[in-house]
Every structure is written in structure tokens, then in C-alpha cells.
MIKE-154183 format. One record per residue: residue number from 0; residue in three letters; z, x, y of N, C-alpha, C in turn. Coordinates in nm, 4 decimals. Each point is the difference from the previous one (the first is absolute). Example, Ala and Ser with C-alpha at 12.3 -4.5 7.8 and 13.67 -1.06 7.14 Angstrom:
(rec 0 'ala' (0.7800 1.3190 -0.5690) (0.0000 -0.0890 0.1190) (0.0000 0.0900 0.1200))
(rec 1 'ser' (-0.0720 -0.0350 0.1050) (0.0060 0.0820 0.1190) (0.0730 -0.0770 0.1090))
***
This chain:
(rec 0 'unk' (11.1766 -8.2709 -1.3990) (0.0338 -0.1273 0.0615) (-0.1197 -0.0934 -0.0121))
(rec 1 'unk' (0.0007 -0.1006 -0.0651) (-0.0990 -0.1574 0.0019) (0.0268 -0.0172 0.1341))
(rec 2 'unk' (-0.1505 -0.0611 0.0472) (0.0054 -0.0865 0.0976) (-0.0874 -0.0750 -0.0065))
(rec 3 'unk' (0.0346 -0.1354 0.0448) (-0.0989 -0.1035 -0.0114) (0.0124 -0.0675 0.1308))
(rec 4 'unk' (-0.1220 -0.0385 0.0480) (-0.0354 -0.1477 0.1451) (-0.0361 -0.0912 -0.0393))
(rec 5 'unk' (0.0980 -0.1001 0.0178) (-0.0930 -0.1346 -0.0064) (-0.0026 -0.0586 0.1369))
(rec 6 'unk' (-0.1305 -0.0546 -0.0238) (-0.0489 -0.0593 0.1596) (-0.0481 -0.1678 0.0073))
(rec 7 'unk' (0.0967 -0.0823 0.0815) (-0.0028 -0.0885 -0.0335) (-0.0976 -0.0676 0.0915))
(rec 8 'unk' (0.0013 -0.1291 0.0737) (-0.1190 -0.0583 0.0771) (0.0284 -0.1504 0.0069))
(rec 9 'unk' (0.0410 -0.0390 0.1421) (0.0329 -0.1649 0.0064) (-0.1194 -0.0845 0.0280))
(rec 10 'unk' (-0.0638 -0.0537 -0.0844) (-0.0629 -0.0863 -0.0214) (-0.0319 -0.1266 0.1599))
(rec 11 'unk' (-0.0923 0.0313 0.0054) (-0.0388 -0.1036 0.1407) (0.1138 0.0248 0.1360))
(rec 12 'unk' (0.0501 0.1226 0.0118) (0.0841 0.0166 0.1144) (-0.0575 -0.0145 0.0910))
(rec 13 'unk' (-0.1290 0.0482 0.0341) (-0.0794 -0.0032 0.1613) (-0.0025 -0.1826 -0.0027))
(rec 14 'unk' (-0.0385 -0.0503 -0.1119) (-0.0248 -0.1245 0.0197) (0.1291 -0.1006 0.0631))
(rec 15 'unk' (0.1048 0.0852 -0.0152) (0.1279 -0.0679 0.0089) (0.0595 0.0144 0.1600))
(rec 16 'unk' (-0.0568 0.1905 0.0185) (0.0347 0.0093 0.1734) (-0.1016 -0.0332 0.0745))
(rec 17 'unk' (-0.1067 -0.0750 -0.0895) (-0.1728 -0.0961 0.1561) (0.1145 -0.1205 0.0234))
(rec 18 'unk' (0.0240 -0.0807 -0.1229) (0.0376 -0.1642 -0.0012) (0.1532 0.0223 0.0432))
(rec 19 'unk' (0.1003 0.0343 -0.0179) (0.1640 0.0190 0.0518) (0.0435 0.1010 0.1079))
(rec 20 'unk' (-0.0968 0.0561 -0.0139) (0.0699 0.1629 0.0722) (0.0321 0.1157 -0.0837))
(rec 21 'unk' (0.0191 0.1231 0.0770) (0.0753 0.1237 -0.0788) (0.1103 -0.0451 -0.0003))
(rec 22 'unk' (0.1008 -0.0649 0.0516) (0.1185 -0.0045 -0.0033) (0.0469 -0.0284 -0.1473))
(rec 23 'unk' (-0.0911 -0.0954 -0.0513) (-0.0165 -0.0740 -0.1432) (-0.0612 0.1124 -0.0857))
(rec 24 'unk' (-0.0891 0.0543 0.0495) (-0.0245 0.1198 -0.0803) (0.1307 0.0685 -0.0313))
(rec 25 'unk' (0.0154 0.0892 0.0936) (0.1099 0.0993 -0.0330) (0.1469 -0.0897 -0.0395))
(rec 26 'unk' (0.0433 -0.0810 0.0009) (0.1066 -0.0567 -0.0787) (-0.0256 -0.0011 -0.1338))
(rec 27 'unk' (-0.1411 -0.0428 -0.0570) (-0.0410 -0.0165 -0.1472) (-0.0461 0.1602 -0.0218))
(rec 28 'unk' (0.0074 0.0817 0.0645) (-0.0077 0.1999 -0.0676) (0.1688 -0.0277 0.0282))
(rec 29 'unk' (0.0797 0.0004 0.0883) (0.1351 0.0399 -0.0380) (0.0653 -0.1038 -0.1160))
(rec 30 'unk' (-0.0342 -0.1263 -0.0269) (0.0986 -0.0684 -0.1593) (-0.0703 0.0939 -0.0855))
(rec 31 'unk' (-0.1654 0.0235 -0.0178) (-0.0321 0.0803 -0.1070) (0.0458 0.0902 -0.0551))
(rec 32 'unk' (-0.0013 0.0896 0.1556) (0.1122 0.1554 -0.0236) (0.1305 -0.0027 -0.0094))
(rec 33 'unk' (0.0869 -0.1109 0.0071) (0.0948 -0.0148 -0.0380) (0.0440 -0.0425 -0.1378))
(rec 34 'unk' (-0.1435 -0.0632 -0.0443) (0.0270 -0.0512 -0.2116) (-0.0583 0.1342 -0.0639))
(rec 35 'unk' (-0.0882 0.0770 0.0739) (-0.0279 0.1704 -0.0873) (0.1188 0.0508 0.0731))
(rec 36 'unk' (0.0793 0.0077 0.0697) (0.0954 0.1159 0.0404) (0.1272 -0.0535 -0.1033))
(rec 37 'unk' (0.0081 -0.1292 -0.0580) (0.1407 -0.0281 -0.0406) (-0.0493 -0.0043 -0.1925))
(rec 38 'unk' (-0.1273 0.0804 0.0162) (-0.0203 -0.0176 -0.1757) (-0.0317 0.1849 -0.0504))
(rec 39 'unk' (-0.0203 0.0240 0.1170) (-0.0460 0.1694 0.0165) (0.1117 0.1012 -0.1071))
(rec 40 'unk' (-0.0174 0.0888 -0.0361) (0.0954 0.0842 -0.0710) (0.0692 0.0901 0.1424))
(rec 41 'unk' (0.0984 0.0550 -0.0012) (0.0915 0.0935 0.0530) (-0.1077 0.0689 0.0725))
(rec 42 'unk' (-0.0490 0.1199 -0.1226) (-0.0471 0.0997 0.0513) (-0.1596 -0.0425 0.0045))
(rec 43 'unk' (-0.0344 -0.1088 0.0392) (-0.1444 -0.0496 0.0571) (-0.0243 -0.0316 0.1280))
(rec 44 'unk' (-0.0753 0.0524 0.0735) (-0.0034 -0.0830 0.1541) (-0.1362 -0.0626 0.0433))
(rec 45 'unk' (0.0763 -0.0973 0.0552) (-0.1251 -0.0406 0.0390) (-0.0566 -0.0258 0.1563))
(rec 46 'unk' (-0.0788 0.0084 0.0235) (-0.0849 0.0312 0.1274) (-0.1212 -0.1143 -0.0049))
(rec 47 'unk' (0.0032 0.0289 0.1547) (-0.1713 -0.0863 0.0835) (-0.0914 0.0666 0.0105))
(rec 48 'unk' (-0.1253 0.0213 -0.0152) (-0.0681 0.0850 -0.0133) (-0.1216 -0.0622 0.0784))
(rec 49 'unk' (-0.0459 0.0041 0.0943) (-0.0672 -0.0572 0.0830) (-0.0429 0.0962 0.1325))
(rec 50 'unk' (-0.0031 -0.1061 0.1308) (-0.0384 0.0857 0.1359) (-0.0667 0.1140 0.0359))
(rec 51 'unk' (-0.1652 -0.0204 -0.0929) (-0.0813 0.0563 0.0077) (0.0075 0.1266 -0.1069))
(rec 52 'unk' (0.0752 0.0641 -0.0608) (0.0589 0.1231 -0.1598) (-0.1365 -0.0530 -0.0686))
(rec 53 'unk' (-0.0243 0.0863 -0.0758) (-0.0704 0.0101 -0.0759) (0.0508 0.0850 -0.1057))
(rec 54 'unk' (0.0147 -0.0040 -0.1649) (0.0306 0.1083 -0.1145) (-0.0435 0.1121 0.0600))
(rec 55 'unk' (-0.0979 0.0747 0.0518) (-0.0498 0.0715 0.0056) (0.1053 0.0994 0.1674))
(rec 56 'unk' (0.0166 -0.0800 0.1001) (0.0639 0.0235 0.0538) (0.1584 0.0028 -0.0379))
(rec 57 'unk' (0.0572 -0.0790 -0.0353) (0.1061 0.0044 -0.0534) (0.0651 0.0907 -0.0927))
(rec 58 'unk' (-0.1203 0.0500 -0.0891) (-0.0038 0.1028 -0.1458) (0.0327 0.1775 0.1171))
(rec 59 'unk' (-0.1113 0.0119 0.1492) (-0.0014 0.0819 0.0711) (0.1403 0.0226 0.0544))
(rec 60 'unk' (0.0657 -0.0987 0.0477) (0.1055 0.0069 0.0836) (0.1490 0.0525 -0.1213))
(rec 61 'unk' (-0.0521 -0.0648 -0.1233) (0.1472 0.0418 -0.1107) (-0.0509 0.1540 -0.0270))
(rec 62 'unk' (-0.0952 0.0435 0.0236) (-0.0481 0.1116 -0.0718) (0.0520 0.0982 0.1216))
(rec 63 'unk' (0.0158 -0.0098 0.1672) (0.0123 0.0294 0.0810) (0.1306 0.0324 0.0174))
(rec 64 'unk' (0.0768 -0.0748 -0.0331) (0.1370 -0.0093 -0.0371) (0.0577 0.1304 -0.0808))
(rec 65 'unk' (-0.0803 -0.0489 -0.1476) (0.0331 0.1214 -0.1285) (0.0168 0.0882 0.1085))
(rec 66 'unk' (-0.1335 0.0589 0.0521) (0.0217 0.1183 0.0436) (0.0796 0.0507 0.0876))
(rec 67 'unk' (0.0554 -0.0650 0.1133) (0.0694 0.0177 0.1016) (0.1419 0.0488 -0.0938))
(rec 68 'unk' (0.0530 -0.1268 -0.0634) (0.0993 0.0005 -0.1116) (0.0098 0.2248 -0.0749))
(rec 69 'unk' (-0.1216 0.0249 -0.0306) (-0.0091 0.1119 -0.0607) (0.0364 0.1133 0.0628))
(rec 70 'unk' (-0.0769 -0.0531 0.1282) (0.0398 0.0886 0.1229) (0.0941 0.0411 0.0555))
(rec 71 'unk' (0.1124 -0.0855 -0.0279) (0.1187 -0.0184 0.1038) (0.1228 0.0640 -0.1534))
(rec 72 'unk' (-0.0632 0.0087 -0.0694) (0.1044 0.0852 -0.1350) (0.0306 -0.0514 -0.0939))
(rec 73 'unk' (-0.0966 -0.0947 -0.0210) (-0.0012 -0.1440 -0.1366) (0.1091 -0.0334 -0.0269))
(rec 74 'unk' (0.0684 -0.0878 -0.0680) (0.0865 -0.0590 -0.0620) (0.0000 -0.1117 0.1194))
(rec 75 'unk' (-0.0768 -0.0775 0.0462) (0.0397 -0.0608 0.1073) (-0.0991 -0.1106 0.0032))
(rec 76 'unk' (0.0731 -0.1220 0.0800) (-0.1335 -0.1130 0.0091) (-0.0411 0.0203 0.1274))
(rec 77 'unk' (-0.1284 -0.0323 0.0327) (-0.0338 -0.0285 0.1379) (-0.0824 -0.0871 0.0090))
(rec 78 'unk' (0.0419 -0.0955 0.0952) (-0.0489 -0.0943 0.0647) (-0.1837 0.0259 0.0619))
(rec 79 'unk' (-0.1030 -0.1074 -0.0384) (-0.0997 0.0541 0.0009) (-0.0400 -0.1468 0.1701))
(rec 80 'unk' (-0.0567 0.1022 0.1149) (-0.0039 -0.0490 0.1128) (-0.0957 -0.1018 -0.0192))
(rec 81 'unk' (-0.0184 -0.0996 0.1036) (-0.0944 -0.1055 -0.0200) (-0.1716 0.0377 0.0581))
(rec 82 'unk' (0.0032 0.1311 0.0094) (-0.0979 0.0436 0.0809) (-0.1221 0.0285 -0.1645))
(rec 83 'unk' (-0.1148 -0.0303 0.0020) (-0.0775 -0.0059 -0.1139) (-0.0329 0.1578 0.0148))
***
């Protein structure tokens, strides 16, 4: 299985929730995520990746998963907790 991340980045957002607000923020992340969610392939998803995650944590928590997944008699997905 290929897998690829792309990681994108809105340009002057803090600058946008000092001078308007978050409210203005987060409306301009949901049209965004709504022009990548309506160009996305089927079997692509896409996600926020933020609130403190780090690759490194994130890489821990899917890897945490595998195993539980292995544990429980493989063939199976499992949901990986938000706990780092």
C-alpha cells in the first residue's frame, strides 16, 4: 500500500483571528476544507492535524493501534485513542 501526506498551511491565519476574530478564522479553515474535501479522491481522507500532535506522537499512537489491532486477532481496524 502507497501512502502519501500532504500538509497544507493557511497563510497569515493568526493574523486574520488578532484583526476579525476566530470566528473569521475558522469559517476560512471550514470553505478551505470544504474546496480539499470536494476535490479529494474516494479513498483519500482528509484530516486536521493540529491541537498540540506532533508526527512523532501521532506516528506513536497509529503504531499503538497496529498493535492493539494484532492483539485482538488482526484482520481488524482500531481506532487509535487521543491519549499520546
Amino acid at each position: 500500500m502507497d501512502l502519501s501526506i500532504i500538509l497544507f498551511d493557511i497563510d497569515r491565519l493568526k493574523e486574520l483571528n488578532d484583526t476579525r476574530g476566530h470566528l473569521a478564522g475558522d469559517q476560512v479553515i471550514k470553505e478551505i476544507a470544504a474546496i480539499a474535501a470536494a476535490t479529494i479522491r474516494d479513498n483519500d481522507t482528509l484530516v486536521r492535524w493540529g491541537e498540540g500532535d506532533t508526527l512523532d506522537t501521532l506516528l506513536a499512537r497509529a503504531d499503538k493501534a497496529l498493535y492493539q489491532a494484532k492483539n485482538q486477532g488482526r484482520n481488524r481496524v482500531v481506532m487509535a485513542d487521543g491519549a499520546n
